[in-house]
Phi, psi and omega in degrees: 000312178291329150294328186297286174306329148306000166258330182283327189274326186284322166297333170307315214269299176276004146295329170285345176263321197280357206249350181268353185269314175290319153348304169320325205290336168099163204213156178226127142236084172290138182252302239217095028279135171296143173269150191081044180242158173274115177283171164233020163199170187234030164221162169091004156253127185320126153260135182223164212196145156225149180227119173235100152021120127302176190283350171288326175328163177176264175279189126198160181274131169259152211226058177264122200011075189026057187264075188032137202263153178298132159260127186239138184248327173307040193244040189259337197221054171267152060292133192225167186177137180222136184309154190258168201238142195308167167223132168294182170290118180140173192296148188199123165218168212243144167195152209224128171255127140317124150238157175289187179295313173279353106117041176264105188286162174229043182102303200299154161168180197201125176267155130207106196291128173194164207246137188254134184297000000 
């Protein structure tokens, strides 16, 4: 009987862990450009983002169309957003990574494709 309830109380104990570990786990969400949207000019556009930290977390590098990544530290009070560096005509895509402090990525991230006229 005193195993059944250590195990009942030990499946407790990780339903209650589990929903603060995801929380933990960290989130990249770009809103702005949609993906698969038509830009009409190829300067003056915004990449906008919210980012919430894993516990590893410290920054992150944006990536535009896999060029030496943007390092942005200022994600501290997002909704966060930066200008996109002019793009020719034709297909682009943006992609915003977490790094550690050794700037070592740690998974979390978020893509977007969009094409400028």
């Amino acid at each position: 009987m005193k195993r059944i309830i250590s195990l009942f109380f030990g499946f407790v104990l990780v339903a209650l862990a589990s929903p603060v570990f995801a929380a933990d786990a960290g989130s990249i969400t770009i809103t702005s450009p949609a993906n698969g949207a038509m830009l009409a000019s190829d300067s003056g556009n915004k990449l906008e983002f919210n980012v919430h930290l894993s516990p590893t977390g410290n920054h992150v590098h944006i990536y535009v169309d896999d060029h030496s990544p943007i390092i942005d530290r200022d994600i501290n009070n997002c909704p966060c957003s930066i200008n996109l560096p002019v793009l020719g005509s034709g297909k682009h895509t943006v992609v915003i990574k977490e790094a550690t402090v050794s700037h070592a990525l740690t998974g979390v991230q978020d893509s977007v494709a969009f094409t400028i006229k």
